[in-house]
C-alpha positions in Angstrom: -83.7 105.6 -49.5 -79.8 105.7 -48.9 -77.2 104.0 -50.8 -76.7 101.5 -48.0 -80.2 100.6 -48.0 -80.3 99.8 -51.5 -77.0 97.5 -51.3 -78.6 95.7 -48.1 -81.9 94.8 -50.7 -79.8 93.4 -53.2 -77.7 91.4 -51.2 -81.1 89.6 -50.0 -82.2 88.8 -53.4 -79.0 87.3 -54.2 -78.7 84.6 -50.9 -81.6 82.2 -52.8 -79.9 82.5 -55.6 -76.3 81.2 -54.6 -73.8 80.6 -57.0 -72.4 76.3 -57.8 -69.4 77.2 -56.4 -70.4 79.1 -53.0 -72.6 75.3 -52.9 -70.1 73.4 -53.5 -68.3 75.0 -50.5 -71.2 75.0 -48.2 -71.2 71.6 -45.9 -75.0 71.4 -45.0 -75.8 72.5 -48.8 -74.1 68.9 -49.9 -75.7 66.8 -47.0 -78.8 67.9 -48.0 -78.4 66.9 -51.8 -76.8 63.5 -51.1 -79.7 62.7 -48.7 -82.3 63.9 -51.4 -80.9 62.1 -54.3 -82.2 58.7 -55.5 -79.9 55.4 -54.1 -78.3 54.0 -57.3 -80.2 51.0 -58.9 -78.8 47.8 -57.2 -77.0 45.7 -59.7 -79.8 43.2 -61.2 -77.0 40.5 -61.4 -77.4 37.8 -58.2 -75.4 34.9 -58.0 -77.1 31.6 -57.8 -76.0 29.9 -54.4 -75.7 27.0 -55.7 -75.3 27.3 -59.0 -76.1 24.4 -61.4 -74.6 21.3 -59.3 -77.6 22.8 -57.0 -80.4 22.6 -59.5 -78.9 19.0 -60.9 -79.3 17.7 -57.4 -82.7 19.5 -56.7 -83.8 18.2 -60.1 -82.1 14.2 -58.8 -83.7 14.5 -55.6 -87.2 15.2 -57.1 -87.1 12.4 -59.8 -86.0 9.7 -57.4 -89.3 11.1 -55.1 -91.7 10.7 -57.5 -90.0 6.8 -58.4 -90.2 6.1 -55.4 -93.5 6.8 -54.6 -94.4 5.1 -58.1 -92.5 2.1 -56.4 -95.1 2.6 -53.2 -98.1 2.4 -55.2 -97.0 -0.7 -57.0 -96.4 -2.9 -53.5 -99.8 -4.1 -53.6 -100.4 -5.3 -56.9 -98.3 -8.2 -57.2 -99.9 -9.8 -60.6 -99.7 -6.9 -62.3 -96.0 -6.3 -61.2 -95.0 -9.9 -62.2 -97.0 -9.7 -65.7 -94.8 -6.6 -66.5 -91.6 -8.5 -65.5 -92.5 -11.0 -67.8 -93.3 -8.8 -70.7 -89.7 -7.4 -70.3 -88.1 -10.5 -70.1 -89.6 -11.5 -73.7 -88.5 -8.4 -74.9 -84.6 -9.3 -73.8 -85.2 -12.8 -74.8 -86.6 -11.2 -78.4 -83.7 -9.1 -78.3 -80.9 -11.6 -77.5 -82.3 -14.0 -80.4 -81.9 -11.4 -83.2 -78.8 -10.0 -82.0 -77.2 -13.5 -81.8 -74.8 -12.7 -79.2 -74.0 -11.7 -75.7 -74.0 -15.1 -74.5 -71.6 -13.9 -71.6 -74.3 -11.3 -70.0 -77.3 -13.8 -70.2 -75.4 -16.1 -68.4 -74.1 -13.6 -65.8 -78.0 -12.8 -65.7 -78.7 -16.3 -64.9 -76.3 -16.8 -62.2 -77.7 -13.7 -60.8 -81.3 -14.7 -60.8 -80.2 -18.0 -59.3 -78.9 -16.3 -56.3 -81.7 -14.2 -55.7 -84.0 -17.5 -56.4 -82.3 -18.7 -53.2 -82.4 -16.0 -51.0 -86.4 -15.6 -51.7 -86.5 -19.5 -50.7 -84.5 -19.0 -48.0 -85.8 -18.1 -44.7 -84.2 -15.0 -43.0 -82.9 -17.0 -40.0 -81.0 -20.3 -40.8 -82.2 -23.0 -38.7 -79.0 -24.6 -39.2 -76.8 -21.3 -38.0 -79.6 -20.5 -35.2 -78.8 -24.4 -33.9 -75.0 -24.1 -34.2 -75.1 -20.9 -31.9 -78.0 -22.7 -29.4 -80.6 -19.9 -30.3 -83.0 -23.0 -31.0 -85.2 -23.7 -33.6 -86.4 -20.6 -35.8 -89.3 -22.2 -37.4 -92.1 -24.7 -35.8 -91.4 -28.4 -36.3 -95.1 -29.7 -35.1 -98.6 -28.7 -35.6 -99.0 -27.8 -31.8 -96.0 -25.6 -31.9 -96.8 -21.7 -32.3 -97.4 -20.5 -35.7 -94.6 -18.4 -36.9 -95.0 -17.0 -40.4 -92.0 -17.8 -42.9 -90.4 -14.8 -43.4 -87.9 -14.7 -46.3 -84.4 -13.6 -46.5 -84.9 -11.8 -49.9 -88.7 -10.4 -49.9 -90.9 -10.6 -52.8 -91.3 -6.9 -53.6 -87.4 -6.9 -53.4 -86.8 -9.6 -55.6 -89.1 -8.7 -57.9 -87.5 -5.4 -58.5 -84.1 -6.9 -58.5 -85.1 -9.1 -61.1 -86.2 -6.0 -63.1 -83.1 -3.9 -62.8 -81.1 -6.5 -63.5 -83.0 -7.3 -66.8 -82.5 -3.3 -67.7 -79.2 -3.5 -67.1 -78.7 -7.1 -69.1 -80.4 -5.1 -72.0 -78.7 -1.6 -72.1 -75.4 -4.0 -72.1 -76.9 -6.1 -75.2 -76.2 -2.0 -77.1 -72.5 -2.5 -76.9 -70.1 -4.3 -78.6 -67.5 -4.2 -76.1 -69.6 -6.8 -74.0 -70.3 -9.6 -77.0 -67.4 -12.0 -76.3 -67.5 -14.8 -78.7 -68.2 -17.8 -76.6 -69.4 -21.4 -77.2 -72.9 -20.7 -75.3 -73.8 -24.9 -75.2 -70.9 -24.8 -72.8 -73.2 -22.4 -70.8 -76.1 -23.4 -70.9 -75.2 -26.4 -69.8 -73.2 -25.4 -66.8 -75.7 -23.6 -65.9 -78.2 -26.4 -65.7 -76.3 -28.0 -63.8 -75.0 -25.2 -60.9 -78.9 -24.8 -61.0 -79.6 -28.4 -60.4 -77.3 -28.6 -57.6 -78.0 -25.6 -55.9 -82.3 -26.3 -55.7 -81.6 -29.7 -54.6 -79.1 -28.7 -51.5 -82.1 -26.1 -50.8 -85.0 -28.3 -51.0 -82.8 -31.0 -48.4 -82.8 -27.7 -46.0 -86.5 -27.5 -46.8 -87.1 -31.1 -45.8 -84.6 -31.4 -42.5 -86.2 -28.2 -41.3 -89.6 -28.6 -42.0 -90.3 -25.6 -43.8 -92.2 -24.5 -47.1 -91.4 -21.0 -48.7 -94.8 -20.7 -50.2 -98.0 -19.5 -48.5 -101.1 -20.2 -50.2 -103.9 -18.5 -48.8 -104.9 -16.7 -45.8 -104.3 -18.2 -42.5 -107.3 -18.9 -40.4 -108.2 -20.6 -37.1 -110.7 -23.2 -37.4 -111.8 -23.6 -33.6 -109.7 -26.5 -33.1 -106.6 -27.5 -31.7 -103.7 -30.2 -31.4 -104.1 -32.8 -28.9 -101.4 -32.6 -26.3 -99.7 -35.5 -24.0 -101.8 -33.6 -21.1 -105.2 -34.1 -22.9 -104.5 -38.0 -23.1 -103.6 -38.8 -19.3 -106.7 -37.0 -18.3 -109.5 -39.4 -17.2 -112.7 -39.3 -19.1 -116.2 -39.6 -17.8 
């Protein structure tokens, strides 16, 4: 074997074997390694995208669901809704009487149940308005008119929860001092007796000139019969 030979051998065993530098230098050598080697972890930080005034809202939107559907289940049972209302109004009343104070919100709490009282008595059409603007009557005057159910300005379901937010507000307020203004509360009372006074006797007058009662009792049902008209009397009879 010739000395050209032997060089030719040794070269071969030394191309697998290449040195970092002669890699470094070779193009397809670092394309290769880069497209071999792992992708870098990807940051485990992520930004909320909404961040917490998101989740409050979420959180808001969920609560006032769930009360409301509370509120839907609750429509139908009226005596059971009222009972509660009045268990929280002896609490306010207990809670007023030990205090000794906060004359000024109970009577703001009375004035404010007196104007829901007349809204719930009230029908949702005035008669009165609906005759000024020639619309005619809104409500039947005679038995042989059509039956037209009375349908209130404030409903019950409304009123009733009305009445019960206002009570929790009347008694969060009964916490703070800031609201217990010394007052003479005889001089309350009794103008409130008398704005009340006033105000159900104008309404029961628009009761009795309209013809109208705000209270339902029982279930309407036909009995078979019907009013005699001025046609049924001028027809001759056998």
């Amino acid at each position: 074997m010739g000395w050209d030979a032997i060089r030719a051998e040794a070269l071969l065993h030394e191309i697998p074997n290449r040195s970092p530098l002669n890699a470094m230098m070779d193009p397809s050598s670092s394309s290769t390694a880069s497209a071999s080697a792992p992708a870098p972890a990807a940051s485990t930080y992520s930004s909320d995208s909404g961040g917490p005034a998101a989740a409050l809202s979420a959180a808001v939107a969920t609560a006032s669901r769930r009360f409301q559907h509370l509120l839907d289940r609750s429509t139908p049972h009226v005596g059971r809704r009222w009972l509660g209302l009045a268990g929280g109004v002896l609490v306010y009343a207990l809670r007023a009487w030990f205090v000794g104070g906060y004359y000024i919100v109970t009577y703001a709490l009375g004035i404010y149940l007196l104007n829901l009282l007349i809204a719930f008595l009230s029908p949702q059409v005035d008669p009165e308005l609906a005759e000024v603007l020639g619309e005619g009557p809104a409500l039947p005057t005679r038995s042989s008119d059509e039956f037209r159910p009375f349908v209130r300005r404030l409903p019950e379901f409304k009123f009733w929860y009305s009445i019960v937010k206002a009570f929790c507000i009347a008694f969060g307020m009964t916490f703070f001092s800031v609201f217990d203004v010394p007052v003479f509360w005889p001089i309350l009372l009794f103008y409130w007796v008398v704005l009340f006074t006033v105000t159900m006797k104008r309404q029961i007058l628009h009761m009795v000139k309209y013809r109208y009662v705000p209270f339902t009792f029982g279930k309407q049902r036909y009995n078979g019969k019907r009013a005699a008209s001025a046609d049924d009397l001028t027809l001759p009879k056998d």
